[in-house]
N, C-alpha and C positions, 0 to 999 in steps of 0.2 A: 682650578687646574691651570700651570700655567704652561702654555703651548710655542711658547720661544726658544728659540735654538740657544745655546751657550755659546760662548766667542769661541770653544776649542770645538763644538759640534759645526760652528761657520767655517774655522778653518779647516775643519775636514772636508767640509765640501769645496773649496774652493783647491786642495791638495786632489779630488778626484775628478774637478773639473780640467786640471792644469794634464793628468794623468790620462783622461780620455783623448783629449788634444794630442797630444804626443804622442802617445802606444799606437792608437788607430791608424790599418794602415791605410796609403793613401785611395788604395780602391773600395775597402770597407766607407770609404768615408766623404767618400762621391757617391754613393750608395744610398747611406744615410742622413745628407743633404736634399737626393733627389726625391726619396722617399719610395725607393726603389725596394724589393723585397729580398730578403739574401737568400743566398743559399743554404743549403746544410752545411758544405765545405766551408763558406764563409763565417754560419756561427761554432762550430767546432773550431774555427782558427783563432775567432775572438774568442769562445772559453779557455782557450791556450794561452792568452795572452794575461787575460786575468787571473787565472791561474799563476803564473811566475809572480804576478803580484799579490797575491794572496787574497786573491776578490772574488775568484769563480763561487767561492762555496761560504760565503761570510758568516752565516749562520750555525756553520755546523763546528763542534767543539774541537781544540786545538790538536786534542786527546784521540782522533780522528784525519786528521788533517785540515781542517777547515782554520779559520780565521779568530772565528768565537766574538764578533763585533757584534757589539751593544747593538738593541733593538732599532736606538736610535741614528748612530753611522750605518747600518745596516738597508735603513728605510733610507736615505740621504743619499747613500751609492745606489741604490737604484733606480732612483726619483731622478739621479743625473746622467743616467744610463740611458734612461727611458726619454728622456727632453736631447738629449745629445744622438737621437736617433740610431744611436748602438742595436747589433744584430740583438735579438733577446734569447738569450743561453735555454734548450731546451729546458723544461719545466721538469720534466719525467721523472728526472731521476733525482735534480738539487731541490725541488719544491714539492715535490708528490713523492716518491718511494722512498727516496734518501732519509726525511725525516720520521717516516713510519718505522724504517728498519733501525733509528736512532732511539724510537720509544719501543716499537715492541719485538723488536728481529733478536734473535741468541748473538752470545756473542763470537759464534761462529760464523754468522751470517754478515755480522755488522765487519771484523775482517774480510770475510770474500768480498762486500758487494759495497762496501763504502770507498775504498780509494778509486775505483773505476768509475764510482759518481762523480768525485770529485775533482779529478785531475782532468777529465771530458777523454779516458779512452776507451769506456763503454757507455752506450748510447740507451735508453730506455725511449717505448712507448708506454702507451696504456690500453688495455684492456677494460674497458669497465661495459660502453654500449655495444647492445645489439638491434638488429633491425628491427626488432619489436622490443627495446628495454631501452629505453633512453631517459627522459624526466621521468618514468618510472622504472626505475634500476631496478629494485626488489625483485622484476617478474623474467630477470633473467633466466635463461636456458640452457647459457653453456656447462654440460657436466664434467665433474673430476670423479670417478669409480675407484672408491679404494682398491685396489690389486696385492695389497700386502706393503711390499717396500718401494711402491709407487704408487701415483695417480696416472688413471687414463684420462683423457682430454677429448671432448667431443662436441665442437659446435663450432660457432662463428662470432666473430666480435667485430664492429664496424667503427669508421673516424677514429680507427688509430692512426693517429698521426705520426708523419716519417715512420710508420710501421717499416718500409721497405728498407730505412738506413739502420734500423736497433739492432740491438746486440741480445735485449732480453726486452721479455713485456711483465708487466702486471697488473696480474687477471683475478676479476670479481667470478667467480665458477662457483655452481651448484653442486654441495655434496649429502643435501637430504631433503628430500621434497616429503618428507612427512609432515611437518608442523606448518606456523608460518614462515610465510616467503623470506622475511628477514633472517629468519633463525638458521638455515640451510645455506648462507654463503660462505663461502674460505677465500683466500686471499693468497694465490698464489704467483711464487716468480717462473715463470720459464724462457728457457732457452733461445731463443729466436730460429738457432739451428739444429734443432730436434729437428726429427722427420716428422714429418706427419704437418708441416705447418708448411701452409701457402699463402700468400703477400701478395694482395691483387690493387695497385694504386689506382686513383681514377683522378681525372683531372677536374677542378672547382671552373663553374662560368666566371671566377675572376682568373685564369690561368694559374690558378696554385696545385701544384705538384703533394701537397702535404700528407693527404687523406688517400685509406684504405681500408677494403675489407681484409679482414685476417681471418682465416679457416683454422681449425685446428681437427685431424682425422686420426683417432686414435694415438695422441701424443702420449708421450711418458714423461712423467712431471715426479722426480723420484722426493721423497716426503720431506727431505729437507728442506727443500724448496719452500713448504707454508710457513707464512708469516703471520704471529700469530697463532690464537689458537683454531683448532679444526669446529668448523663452521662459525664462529667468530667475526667473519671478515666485514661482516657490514658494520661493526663499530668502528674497524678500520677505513672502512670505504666511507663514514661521517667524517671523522677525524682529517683525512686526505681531502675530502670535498670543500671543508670550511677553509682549511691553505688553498684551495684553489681559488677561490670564490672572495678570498683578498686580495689574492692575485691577480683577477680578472677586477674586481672593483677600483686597483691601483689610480691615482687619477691623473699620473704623467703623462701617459700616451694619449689622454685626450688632451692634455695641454699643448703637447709638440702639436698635435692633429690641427689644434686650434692655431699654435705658430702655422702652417702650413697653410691654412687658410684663409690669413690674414697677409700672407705675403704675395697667396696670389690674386686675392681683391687688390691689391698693391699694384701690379702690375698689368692686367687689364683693364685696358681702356675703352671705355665710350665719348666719345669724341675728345674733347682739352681735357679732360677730368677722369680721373682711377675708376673702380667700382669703390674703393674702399673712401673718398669722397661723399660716396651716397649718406648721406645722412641714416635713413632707414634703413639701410643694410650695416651700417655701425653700428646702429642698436640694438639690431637682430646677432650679430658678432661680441657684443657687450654682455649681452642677454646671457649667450651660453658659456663666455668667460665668468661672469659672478655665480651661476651656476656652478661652475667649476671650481671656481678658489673656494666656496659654499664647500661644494665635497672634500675638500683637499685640509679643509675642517677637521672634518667627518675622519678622515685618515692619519690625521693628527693623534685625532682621542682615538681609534683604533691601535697608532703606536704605544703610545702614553700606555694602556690596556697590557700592550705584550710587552712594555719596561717592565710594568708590575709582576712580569710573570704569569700572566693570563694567555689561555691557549684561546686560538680564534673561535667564537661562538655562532647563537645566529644571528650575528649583528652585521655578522661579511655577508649577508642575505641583502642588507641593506646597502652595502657598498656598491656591492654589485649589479645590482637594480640601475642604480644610480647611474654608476658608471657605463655599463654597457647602453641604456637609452643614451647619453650624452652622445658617445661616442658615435653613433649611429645619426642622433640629430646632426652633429658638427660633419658627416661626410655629406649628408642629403642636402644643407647647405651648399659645402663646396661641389657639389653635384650641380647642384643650382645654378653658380654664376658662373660655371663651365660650359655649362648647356650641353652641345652635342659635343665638345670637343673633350668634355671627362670620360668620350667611349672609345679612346685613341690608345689604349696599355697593354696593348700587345704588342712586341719591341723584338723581332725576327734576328735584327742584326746584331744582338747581346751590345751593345754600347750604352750604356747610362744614359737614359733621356732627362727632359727638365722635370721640376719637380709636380709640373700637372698630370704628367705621364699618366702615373698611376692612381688617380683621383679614382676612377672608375671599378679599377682593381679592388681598391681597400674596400671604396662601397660593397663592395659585392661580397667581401670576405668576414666585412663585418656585419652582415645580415645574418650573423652565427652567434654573436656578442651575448645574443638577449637567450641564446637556445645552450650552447655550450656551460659546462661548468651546473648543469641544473636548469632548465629554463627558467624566466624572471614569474612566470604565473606558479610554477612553484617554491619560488624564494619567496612568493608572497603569502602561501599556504603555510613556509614557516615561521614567517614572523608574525602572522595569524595568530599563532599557536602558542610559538615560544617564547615571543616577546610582549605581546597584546593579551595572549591567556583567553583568546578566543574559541566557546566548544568546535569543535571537529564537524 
């Protein structure tokens, strides 16, 4: 297999490196130097902007509004999105709903609810965990009661993220607790502004805004709304989990992460000499670099995989593992040669600080890396299983 760019896949990259430089604008981009976390306003402004260029949604078919770029320009603009510190375009809708309502939504639905994914002027959450369903989704609680020509809605859903800014969510809900747990899920869109739904945010010990509980008290979810067939939904809740869990294994953000923390051994000094002088801290910095370029492998043949035509399997079990420890090791380092001064990222006056600011922040936010998307002890129960063929 051979895993080298072509000269017109280099020149693409280097047409969306030239394109990130230039669109960005200049407070996006003192932002994403400092390593500063954005806003919502700030990523809705950059999906706006890739959007006019035809990049918010590059996956999704022309026939739709999207782009339609090859797996491999595709994996190329992102990779330089993600190293070039760009805000990262909600997931909700262009990597998680968008492409289910592409494979199994009517084509009533792919009308309503595709140009609003793609153009960024309707905003999705997700619904999937509850306070007792998380690495074990299956044992979810929230119910949908048939009523006739609606669903009623009854429970709570928690880490929905920017739940408080979406426009609609979608929700893993219970519609038969007769059989197995898997067999009783449906997969529904709703509202955001239906009654019945209350939006409680809570704030992360890294001062992130993102996470909330979401209530749902006798909501009306009228049937169009299921995506998919009724009780069906956990084939779709696999299908969405494996996009996610490539998503999450990506390995540019820990590459930037690893830029970041090679610039600021750079820059601290112990007496005439950097940290990044230390011999042994270069090797330890070394260490998680060939690590990385190692994954970056690994994501190579995952492309190569979805050129073919291949939908993600459980091999982004593998990615993901991967990536999310890296990610985690590379802050607990620059946690490291910060010492006390990576607990300084909380920033009152809103002015962009340097880029140690938020050392502290990411640590804390990526303590979620290894749990989110699935936790990594069950990405390893499936590749146990799926891959290895190991009994249960």
């Amino acid at each position: 297999m051979d895993l080298r760019f072509t000269p017109e896949e280099e020149a693409f990259r280097e047409e969306v490196r030239a394109y990130i430089d230039e669109a960005m604008p200049p407070h996006i981009k003192a932002k994403a130097e400092s390593g500063a976390p954005f806003t919502n306003a700030e990523m809705m402004e950059w999906h706006r902007i890739l959007h006019k260029k035809g990049w918010a949604a590059p996956h999704f078919p022309k026939s739709v509004g999207g782009s339609e770029l090859d797996p491999t320009r595709r994996f190329i603009l992102a990779e330089e999105l993600a190293l070039a510190g760009a805000p990262q375009l909600s997931p909700f809708g262009l990597n998680m709903v968008g492409p289910l309502i592409l494979r199994f939504g009517t084509d009533e639905q792919k009308k309503r609810f595709l140009p609003g994914i793609i153009d960024g002027t309707v905003a999705w959450c997700q619904g999937y965990s509850e306070p007792n369903a998380g690495s074990d989704l299956a044992s979810l609680r929230t119910t949908a009661e048939d009523q006739g020509d609606h669903f009623l809605v009854n429970g709570q859903k928690t880490w929905t993220t920017y739940g408080q800014y979406a426009d609609w969510i979608f929700c893993l809900v219970r519609t038969d607790a007769s059989g197995k747990k898997q067999q009783g899920i449906s997969f529904l869109l709703i509202d955001m502004k239906t009654p019945g739904i209350t939006v409680e945010p809570m704030l992360t010990l890294g001062g992130t805004p993102a996470f909330c509980e979401t209530f749902f008290e006798n909501v009306k979810v009228p049937k169009e709304n299921l995506l998919g067939p009724l009780h069906g939904g956990w084939d779709l809740a696999k299908a969405l989990l494996g996009h996610e869990r490539t998503l999450i294994g990506s390995i540019a953000p820990v590459l930037r992460s690893i830029q970041h923390l090679k610039r600021i051994a750079a820059t601290k000094r112990e007496g005439d000499a950097t940290l990044l002088d230390d011999p042994a801290l270069r090797d330890r910095i070394a260490s998680l670099e060939l690590r990385a370029k190692a994954h970056q492998m690994a994501n190579y043949k995952a492309l190569a995989d979805q050129a073919a035509g291949k939908h993600p399997g459980p091999e982004s079990s593998i990615l993901k593992i991967v990536a999310s420890t890296l990610q985690q090791q590379v802050d607990e380092l620059t946690m490291e040669i910060m010492g006390p001064e990576s607990l300084t990222w909380f920033n009152p006056d809103g002015a962009v600080p340097p880029l140690e600011a938020y050392v502290g922040s990411r640590f804390c936010y990526d303590r979620a890396v290894t749990i989110y998307g699935g936790s990594n002890e069950i990405q390893k129960n499936i590749i146990a299983k799926a891959i290895l063929n190991l009994p249960s």
